[in-house]
C-alpha positions as CSV (number, residue, x, y, z in Angstrom):
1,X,35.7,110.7,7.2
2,X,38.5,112.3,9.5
3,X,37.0,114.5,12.7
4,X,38.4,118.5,12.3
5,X,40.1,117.3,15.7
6,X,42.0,114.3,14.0
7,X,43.1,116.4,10.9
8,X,44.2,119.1,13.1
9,X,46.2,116.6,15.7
10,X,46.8,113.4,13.8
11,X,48.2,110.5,15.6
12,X,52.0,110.2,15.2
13,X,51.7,106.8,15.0
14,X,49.1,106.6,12.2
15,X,50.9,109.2,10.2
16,X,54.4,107.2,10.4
17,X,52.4,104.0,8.9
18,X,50.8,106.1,6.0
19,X,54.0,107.7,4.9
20,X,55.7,104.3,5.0
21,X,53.2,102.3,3.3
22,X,52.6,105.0,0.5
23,X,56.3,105.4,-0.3
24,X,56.3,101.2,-1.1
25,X,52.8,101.4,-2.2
26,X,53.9,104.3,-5.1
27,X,57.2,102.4,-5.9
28,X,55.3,99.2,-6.7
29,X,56.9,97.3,-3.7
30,X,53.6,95.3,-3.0
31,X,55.7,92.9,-1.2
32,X,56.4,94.9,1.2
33,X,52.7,96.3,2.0
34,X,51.4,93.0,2.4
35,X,54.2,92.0,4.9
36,X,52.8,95.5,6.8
37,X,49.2,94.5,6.7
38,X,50.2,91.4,8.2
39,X,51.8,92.4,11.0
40,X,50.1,96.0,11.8
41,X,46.3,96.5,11.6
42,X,46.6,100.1,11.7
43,X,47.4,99.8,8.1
44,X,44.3,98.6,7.2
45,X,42.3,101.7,7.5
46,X,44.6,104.4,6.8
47,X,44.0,106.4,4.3
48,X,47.0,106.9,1.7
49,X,46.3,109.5,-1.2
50,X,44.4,112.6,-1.0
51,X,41.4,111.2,-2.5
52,X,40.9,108.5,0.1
53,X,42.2,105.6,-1.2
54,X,43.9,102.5,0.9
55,X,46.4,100.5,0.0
56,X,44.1,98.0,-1.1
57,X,42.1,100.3,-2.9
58,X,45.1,101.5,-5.2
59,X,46.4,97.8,-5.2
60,X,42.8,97.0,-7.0
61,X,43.5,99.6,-9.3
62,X,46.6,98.6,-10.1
63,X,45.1,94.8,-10.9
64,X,47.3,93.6,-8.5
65,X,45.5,90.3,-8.2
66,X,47.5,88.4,-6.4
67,X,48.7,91.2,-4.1
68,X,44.8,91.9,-3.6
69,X,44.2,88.4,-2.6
70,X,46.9,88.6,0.4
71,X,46.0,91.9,1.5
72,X,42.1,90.7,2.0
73,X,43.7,87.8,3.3
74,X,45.9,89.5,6.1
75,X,42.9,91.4,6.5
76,X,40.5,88.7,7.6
77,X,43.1,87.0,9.6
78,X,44.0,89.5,12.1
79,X,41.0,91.3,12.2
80,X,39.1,87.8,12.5
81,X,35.6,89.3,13.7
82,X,33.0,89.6,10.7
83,X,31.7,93.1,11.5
84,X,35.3,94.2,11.6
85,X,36.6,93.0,8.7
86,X,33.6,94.1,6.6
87,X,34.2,98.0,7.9
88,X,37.7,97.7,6.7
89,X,36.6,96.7,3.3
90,X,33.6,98.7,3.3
91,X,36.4,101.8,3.6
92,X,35.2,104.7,0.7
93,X,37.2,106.9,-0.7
94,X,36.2,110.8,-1.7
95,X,33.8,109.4,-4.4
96,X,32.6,107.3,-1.7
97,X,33.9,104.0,-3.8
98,X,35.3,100.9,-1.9
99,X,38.0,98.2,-3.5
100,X,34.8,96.7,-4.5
101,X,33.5,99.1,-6.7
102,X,37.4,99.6,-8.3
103,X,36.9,96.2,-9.0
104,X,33.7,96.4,-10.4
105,X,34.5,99.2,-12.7
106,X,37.5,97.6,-14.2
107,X,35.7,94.1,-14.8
108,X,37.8,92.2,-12.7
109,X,36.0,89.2,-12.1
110,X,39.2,87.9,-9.6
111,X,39.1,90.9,-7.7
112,X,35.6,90.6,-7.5
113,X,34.9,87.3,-6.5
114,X,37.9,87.4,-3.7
115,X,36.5,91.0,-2.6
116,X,32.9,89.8,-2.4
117,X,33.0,86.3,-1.6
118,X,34.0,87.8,2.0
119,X,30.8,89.2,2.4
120,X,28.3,89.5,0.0
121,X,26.9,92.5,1.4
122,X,29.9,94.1,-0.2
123,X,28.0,93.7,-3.6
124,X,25.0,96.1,-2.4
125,X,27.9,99.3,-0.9
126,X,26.5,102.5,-2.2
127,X,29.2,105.5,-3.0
128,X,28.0,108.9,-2.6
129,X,26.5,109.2,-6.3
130,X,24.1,105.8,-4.9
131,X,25.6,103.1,-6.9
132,X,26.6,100.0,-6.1
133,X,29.7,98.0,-7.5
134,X,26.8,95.6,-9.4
135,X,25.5,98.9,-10.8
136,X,29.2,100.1,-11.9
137,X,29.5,97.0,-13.7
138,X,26.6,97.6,-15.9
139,X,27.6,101.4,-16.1
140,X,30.6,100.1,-17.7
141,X,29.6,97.3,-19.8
142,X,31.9,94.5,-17.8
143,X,29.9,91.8,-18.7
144,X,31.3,88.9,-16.7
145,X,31.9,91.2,-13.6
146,X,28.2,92.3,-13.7
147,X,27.1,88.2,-13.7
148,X,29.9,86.9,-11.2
149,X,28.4,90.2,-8.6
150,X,24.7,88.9,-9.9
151,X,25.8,85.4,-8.7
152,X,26.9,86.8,-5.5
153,X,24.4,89.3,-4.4
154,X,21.2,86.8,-5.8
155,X,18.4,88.2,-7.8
156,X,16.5,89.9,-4.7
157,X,19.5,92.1,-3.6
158,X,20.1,92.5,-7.3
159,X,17.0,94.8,-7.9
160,X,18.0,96.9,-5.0
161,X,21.0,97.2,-5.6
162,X,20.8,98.2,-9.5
163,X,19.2,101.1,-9.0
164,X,21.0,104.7,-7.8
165,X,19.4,107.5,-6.1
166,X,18.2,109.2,-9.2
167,X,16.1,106.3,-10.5
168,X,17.9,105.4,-13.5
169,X,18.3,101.5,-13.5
170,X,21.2,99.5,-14.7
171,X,18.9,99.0,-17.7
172,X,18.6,102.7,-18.0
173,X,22.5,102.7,-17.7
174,X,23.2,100.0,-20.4
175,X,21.0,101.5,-23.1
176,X,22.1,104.9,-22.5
177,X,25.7,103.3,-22.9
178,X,24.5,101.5,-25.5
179,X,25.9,98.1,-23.3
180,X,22.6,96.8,-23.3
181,X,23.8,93.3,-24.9
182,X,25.5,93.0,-21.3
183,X,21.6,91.9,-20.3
184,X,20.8,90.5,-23.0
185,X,22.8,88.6,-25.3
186,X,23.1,85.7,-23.0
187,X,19.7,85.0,-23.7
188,X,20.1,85.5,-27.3
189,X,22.9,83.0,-27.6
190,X,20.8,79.9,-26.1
191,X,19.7,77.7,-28.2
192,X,16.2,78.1,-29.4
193,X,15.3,74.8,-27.7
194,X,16.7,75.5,-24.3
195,X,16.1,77.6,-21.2
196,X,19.0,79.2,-20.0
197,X,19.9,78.1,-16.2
198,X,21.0,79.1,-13.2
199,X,22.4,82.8,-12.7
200,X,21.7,83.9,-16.6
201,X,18.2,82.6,-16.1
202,X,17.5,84.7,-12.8
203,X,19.1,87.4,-14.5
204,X,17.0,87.0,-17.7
205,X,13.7,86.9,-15.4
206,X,15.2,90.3,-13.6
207,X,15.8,92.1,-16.7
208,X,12.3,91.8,-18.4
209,X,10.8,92.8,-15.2
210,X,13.1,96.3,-15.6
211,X,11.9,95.9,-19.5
212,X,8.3,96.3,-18.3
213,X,9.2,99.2,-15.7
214,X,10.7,101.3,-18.3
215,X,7.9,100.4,-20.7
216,X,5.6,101.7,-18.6
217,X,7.3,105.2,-17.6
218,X,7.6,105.6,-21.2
219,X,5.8,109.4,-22.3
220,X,3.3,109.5,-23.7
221,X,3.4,110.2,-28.1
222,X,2.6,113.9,-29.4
């Protein structure tokens, strides 16, 4: 978040790249944003609409895939240092959500994987209500966003990160939303004689150990 001292005096410069890049950005000219991140790092944190989002952030929710990819892309190539190019993704908007959790909330699973793949700490950013883009997936019932994050993050990271601050679980989440075959029904459509593998099975084993949390907060019968 801006200082008082940097909304009162902005830089001249910084304010000449956000006009620019939200006049293209509004008229669809993705072209030409890309060809700015490219050549002007400036552009990667500045902060374009009045509820906080980047360029990237509105070119994720504009399922600009391709666009996404190149600006992530321009991204890690000029800033080139890990911890750098992490913060810039890591940006939050007013709601305190990152590209990531755009992503995550729309069920892009491209998006996603070119988002998080970077840095699969990504996976585990809280906004300011304490949910993660895993969590928002379950919130919203995008199935194949929620496994491709699950696959990324790994089934330790996954229980901390599919909680939010006021308890409530993604379990919590995806009965209340009634999305709870997003937990579920890939267990339910193995074969009787098999043992689901891999990320589905990990993700299996995670949710009955939320099935037996919640069963045992349950009140007591009057």
């Amino acid at each position: 978040m801006a200082s008082t001292i940097d909304q009162i005096n902005p830089d001249p410069e910084m304010e000449n790249v956000k006009k620019g890049l939200f006049k293209i950005a509004m008229q669809g000219e993705w072209e030409k944003v890309v060809k700015i991140y490219r050549t002007n790092p400036m552009a990667h944190k500045v902060k374009l609409t009045r509820s906080g989002d980047t360029a990237l952030h509105i070119a994720v929710s504009d399922s600009q895939e391709e666009r996404v990819e190149e600006l992530v892309g321009s991204i890690i190539s000029i800033k080139r240092e890990s911890k750098e190019i992490k913060e810039v993704l890591n940006i939050k908007n007013e709601l305190g959500n990152t590209p990531l959790h755009n992503a995550a909330s729309m069920g892009n699973v491209s998006m996603c994987q070119c988002i998080g793949n970077v840095d699969k700490s990504l996976v585990g950013a809280r906004n300011y209500d304490s949910e993660t883009p895993f969590f928002l997936a379950a919130l919203y019932g995008k199935k194949e966003a929620f496994l491709c994050l699950h696959e990324l993050c790994g089934i330790e990271n996954g229980y901390n990160y599919c909680r939010r601050k006021n308890g409530d679980t993604i379990l919590h989440c995806a009965i209340s939303e009634d999305y709870f075959g997003i937990l579920v029904d890939e267990l339910e459509n193995e074969p009787s004689n098999q043992q689901p593998k891999g990320p589905r099975k990990r993700l299996n084993d995670q949710t009955n150990q939320n099935l037996e949390v919640v069963e045992v907060k349950k009140e007591p019968s009057i």
